[in-house]
OpenMM code with the backbone's topology and positions (N, CA, C; nanometers):
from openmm import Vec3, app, unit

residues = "UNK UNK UNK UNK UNK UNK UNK UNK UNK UNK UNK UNK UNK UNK UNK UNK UNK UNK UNK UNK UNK UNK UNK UNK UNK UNK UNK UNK UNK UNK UNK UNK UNK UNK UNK UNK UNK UNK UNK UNK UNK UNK UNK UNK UNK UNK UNK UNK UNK UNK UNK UNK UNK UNK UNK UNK UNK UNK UNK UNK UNK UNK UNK UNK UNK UNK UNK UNK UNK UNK UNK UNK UNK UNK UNK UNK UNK UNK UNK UNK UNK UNK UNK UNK UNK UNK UNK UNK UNK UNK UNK UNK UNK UNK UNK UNK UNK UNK UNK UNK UNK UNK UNK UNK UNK UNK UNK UNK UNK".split()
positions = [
    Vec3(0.0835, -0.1174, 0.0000),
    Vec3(0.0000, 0.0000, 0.0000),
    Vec3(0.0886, 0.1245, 0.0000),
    Vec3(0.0306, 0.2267, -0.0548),
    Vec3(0.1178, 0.3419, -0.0206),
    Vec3(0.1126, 0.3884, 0.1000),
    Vec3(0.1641, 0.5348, 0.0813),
    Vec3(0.1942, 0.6233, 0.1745),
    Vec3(0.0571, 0.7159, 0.1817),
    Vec3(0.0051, 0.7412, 0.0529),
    Vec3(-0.1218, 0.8378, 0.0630),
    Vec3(-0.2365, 0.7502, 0.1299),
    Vec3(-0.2181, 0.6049, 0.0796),
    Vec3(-0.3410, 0.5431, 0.1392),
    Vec3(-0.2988, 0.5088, 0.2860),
    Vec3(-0.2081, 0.5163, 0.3457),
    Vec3(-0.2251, 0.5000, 0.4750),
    Vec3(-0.3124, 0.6507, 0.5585),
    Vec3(-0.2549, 0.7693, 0.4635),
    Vec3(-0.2645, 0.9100, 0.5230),
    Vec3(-0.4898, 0.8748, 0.4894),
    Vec3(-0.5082, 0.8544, 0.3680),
    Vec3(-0.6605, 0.8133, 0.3613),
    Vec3(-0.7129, 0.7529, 0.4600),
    Vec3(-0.6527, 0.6677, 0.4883),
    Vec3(-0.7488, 0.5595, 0.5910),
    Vec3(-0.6984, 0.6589, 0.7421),
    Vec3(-0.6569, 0.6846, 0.7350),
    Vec3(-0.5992, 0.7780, 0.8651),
    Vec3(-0.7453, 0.8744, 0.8596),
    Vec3(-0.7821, 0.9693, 0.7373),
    Vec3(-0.8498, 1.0464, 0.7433),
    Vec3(-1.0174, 1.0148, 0.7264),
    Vec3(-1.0296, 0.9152, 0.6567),
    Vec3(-1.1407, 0.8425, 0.6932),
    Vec3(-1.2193, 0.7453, 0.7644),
    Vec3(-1.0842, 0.7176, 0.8483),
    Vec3(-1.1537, 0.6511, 0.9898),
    Vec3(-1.1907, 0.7669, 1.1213),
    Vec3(-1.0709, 0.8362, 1.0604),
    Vec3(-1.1135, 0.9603, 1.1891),
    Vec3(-1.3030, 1.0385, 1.1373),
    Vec3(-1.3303, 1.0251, 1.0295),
    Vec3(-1.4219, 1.0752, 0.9859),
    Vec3(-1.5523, 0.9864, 0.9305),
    Vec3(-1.5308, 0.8200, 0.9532),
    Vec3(-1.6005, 0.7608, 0.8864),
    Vec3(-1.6431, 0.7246, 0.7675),
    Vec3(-1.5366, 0.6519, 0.7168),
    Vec3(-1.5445, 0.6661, 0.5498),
    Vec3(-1.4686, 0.5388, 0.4893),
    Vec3(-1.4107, 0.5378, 0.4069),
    Vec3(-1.3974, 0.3758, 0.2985),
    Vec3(-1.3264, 0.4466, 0.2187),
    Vec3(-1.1493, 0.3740, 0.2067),
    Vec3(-1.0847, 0.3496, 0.0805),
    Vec3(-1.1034, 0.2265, 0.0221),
    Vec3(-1.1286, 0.2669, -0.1698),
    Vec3(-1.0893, 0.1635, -0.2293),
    Vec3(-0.9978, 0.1655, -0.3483),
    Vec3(-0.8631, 0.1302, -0.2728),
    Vec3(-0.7544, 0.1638, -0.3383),
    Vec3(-0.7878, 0.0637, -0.4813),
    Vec3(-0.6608, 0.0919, -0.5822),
    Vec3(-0.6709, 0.0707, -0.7263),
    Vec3(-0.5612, -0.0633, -0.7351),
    Vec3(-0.5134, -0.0604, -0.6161),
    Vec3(-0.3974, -0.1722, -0.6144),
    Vec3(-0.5022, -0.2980, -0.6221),
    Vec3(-0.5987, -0.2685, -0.5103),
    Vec3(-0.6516, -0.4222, -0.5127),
    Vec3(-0.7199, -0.4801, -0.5796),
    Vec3(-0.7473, -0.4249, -0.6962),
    Vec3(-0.8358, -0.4306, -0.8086),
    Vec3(-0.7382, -0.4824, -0.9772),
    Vec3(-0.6223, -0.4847, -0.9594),
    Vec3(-0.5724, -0.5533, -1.0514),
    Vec3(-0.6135, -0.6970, -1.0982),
    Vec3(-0.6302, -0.7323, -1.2119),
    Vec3(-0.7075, -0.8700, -1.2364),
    Vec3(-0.6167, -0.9922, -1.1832),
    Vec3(-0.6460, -1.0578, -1.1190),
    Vec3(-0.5989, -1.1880, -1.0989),
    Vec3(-0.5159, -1.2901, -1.1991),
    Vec3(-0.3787, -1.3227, -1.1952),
    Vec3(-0.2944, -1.3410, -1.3107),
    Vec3(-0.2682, -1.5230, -1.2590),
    Vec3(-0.3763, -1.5608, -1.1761),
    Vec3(-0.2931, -1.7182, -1.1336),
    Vec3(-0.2853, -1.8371, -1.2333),
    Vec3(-0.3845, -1.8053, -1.3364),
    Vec3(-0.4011, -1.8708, -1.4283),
    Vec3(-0.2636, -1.8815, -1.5121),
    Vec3(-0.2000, -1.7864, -1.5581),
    Vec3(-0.0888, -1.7695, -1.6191),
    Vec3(0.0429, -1.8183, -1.5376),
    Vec3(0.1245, -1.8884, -1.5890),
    Vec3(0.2676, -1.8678, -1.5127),
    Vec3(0.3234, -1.7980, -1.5100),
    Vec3(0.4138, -1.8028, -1.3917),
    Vec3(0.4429, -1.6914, -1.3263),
    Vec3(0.5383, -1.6297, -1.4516),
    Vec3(0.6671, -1.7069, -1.5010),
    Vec3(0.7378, -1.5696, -1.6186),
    Vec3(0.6726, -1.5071, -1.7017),
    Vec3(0.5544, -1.5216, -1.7386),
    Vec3(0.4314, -1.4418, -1.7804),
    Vec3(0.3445, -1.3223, -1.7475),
    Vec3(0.3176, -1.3658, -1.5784),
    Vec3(0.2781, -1.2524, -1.5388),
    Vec3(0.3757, -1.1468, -1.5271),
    Vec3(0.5744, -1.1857, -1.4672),
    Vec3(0.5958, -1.0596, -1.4618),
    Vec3(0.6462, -0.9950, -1.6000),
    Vec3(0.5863, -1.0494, -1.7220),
    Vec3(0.6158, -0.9369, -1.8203),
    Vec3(0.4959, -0.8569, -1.8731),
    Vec3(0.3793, -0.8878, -1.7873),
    Vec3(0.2416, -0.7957, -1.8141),
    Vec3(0.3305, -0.6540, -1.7973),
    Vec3(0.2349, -0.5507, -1.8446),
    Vec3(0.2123, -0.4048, -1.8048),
    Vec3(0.1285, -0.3860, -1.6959),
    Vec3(0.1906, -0.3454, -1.6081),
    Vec3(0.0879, -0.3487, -1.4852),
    Vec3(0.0204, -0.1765, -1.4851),
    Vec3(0.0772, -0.1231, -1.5504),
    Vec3(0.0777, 0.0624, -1.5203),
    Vec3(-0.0303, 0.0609, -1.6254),
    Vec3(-0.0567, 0.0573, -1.7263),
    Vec3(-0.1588, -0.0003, -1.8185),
    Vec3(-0.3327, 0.0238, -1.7804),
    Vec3(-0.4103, 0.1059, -1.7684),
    Vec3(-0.5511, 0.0691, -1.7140),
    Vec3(-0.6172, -0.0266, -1.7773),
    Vec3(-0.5679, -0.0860, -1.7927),
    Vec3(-0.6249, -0.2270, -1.8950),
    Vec3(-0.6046, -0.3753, -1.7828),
    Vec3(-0.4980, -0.2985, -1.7216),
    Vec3(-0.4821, -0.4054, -1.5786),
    Vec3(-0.5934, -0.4426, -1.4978),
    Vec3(-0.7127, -0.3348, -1.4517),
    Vec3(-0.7220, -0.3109, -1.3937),
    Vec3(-0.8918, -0.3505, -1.3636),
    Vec3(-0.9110, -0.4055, -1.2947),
    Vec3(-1.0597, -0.4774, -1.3420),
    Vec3(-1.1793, -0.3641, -1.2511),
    Vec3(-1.1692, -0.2487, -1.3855),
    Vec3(-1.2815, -0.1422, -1.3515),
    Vec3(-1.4477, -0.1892, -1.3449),
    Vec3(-1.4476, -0.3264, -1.4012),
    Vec3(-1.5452, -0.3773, -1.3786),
    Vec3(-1.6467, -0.4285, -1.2161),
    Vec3(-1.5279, -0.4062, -1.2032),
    Vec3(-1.5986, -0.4839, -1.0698),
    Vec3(-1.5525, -0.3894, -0.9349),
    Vec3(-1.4796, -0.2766, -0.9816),
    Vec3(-1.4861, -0.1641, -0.8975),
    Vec3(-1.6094, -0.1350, -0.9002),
    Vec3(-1.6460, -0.0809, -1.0282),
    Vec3(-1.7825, 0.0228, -1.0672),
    Vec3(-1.8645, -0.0901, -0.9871),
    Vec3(-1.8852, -0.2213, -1.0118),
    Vec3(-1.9738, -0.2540, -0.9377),
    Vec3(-2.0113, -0.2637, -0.7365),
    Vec3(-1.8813, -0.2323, -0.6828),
    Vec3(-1.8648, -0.1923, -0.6114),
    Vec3(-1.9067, -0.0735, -0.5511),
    Vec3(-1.8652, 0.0270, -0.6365),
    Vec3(-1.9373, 0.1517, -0.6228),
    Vec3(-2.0921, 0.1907, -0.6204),
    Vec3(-2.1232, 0.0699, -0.7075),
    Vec3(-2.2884, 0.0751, -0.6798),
    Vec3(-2.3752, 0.0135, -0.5726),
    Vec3(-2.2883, -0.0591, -0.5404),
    Vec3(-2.3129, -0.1338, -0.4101),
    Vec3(-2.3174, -0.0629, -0.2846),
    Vec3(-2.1965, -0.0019, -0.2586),
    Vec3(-2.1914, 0.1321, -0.1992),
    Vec3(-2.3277, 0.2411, -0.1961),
    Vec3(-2.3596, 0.2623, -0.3712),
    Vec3(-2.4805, 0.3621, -0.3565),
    Vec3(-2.5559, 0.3072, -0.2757),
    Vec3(-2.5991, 0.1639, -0.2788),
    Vec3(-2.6988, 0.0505, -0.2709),
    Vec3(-2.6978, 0.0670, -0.0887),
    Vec3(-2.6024, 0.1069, -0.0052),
    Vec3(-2.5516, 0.1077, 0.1005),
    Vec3(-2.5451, -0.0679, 0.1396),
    Vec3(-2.4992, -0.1518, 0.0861),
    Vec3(-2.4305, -0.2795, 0.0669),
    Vec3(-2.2968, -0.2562, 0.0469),
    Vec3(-2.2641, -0.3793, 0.1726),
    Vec3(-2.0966, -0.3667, 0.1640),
    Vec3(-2.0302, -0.4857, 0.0498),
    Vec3(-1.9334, -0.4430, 0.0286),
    Vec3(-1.8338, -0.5246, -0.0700),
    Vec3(-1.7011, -0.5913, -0.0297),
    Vec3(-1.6799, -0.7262, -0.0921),
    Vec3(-1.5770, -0.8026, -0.0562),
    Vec3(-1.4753, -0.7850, -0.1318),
    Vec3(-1.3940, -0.6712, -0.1381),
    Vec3(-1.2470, -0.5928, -0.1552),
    Vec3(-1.1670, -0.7031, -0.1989),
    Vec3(-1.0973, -0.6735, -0.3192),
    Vec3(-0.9699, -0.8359, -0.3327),
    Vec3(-0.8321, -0.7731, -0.2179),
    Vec3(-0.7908, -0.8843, -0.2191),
    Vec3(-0.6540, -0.8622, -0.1736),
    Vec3(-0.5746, -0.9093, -0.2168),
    Vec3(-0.4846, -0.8161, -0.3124),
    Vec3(-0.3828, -0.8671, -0.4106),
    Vec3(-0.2453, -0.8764, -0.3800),
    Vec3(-0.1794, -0.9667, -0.3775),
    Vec3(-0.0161, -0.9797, -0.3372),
    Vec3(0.0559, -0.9752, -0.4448),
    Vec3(0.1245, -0.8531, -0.5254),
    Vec3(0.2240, -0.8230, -0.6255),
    Vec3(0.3518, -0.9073, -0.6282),
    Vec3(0.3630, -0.9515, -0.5297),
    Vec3(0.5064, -1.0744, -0.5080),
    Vec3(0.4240, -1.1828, -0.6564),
    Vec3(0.3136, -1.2275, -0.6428),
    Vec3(0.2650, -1.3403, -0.7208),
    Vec3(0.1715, -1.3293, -0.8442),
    Vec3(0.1483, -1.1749, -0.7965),
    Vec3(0.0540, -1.1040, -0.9234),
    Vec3(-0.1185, -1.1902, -0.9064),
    Vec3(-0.1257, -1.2127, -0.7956),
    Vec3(-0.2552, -1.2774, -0.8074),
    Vec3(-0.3379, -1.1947, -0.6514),
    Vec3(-0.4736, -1.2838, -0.6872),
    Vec3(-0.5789, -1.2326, -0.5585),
    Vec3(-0.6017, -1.3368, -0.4693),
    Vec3(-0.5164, -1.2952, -0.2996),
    Vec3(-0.5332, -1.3652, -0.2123),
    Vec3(-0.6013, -1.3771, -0.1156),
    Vec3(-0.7358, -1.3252, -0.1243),
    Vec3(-0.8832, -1.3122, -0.0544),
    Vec3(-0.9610, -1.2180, -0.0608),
    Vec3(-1.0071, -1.1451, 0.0104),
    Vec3(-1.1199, -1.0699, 0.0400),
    Vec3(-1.0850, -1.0110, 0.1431),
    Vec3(-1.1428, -0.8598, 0.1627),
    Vec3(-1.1726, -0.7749, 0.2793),
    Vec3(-1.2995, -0.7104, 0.2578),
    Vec3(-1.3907, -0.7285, 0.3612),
    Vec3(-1.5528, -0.6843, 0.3663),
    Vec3(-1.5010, -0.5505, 0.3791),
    Vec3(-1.5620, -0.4394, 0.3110),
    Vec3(-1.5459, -0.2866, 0.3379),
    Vec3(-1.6770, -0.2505, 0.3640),
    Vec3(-1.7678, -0.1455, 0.4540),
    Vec3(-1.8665, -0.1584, 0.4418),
    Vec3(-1.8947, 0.0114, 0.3962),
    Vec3(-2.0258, 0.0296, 0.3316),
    Vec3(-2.0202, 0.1452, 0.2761),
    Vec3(-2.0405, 0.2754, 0.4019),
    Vec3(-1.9558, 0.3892, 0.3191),
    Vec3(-2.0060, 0.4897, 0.4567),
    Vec3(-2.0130, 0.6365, 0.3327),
    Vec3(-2.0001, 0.7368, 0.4416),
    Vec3(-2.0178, 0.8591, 0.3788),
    Vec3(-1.9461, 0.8808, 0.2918),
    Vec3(-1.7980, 0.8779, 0.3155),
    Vec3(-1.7030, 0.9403, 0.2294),
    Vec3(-1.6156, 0.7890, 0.2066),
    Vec3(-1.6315, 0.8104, 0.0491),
    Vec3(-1.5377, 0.6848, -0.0235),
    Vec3(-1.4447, 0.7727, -0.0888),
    Vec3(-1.2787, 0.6690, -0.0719),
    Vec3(-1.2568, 0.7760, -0.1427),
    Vec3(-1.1625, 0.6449, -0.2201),
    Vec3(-1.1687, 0.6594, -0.3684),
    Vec3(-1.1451, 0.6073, -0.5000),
    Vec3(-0.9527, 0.6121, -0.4826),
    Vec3(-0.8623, 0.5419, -0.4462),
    Vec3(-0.7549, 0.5913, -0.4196),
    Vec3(-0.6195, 0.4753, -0.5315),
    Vec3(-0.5578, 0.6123, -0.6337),
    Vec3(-0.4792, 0.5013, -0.6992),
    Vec3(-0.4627, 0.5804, -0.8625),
    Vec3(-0.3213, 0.6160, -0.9267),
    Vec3(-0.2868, 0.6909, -1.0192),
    Vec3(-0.3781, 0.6376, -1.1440),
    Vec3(-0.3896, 0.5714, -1.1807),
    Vec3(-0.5188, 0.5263, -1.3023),
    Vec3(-0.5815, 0.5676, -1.2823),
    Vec3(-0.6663, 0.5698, -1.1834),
    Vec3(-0.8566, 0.6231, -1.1676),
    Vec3(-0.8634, 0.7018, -1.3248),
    Vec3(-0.7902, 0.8351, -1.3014),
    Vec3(-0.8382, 0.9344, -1.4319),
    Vec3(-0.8128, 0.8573, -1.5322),
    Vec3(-0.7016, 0.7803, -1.5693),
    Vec3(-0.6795, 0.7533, -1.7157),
    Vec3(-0.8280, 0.6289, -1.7406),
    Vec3(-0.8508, 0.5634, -1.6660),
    Vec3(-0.9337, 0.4743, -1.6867),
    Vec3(-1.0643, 0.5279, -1.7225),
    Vec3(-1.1596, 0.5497, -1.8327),
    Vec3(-1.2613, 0.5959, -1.8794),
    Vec3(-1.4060, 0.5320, -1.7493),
    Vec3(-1.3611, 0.4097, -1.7745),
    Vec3(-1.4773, 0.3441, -1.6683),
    Vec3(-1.4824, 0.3793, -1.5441),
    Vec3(-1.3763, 0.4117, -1.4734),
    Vec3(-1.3807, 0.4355, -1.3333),
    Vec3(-1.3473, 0.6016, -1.3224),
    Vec3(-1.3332, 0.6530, -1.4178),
    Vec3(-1.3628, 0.8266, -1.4097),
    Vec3(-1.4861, 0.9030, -1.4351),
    Vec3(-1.5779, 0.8064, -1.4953),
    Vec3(-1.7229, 0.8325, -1.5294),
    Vec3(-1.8358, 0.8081, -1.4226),
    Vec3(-1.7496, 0.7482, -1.3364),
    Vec3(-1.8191, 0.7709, -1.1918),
    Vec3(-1.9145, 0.9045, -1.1416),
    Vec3(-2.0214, 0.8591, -1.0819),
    Vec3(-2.0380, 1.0426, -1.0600),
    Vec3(-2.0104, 1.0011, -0.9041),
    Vec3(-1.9597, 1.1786, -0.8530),
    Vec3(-1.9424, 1.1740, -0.6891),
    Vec3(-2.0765, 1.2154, -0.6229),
    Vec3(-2.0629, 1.1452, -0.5350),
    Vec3(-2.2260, 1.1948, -0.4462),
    Vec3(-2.1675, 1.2870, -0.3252),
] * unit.nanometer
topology = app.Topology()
chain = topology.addChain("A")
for resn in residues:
    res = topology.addResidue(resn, chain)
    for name in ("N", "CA", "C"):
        topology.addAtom(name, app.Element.getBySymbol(name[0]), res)
């Protein structure tokens, strides 16, 4: 995780709120072997499975919580789940967001 998302969760627990960083949302590579995955483009928003953010995000509207991946970059794959539950302030955290068309077309509430 970074440094900003620690300073996020710092500021939205003090305030009641939900990061969903962009790290944990990279698509799951276990299928592939491993000298494969590390010659993907990971910087790429094509990495990045905006699909199932956005659906997240609606879930959120929905005030339904969501089961967050948890991705380990050592293996390039998804090693469970974290329940996030929805609150006031979400905050979308992770350098793609803008380049990614799907997850910038978001509207903010």
């Amino acid at each position: 995780m970074s440094a900003d998302h620690d300073r996020y969760t710092v500021f939205v627990d003090h305030l009641g709120g939900a990061v969903l960083d962009l790290d944990s949302y990279y698509f799951d590579r276990s299928a592939l072997p491993p000298h494969e995955r590390s010659r993907l483009n990971y910087d790429e928003p094509a990495a990045i499975d905006a699909a199932l953010l956005v659906e997240h995000l609606a879930r959120f509207g929905r005030g339904e919580p969501v089961s967050k991946p948890i991705y380990a970059f050592s293996t390039h794959e998804r090693v469970g789940v974290e329940t996030v539950f929805p609150a006031p302030i979400v905050i979308v955290e992770g350098l793609s967001r803008r380049r990614n068309r799907t997850i910038s077309r978001q509207p903010s509430r």
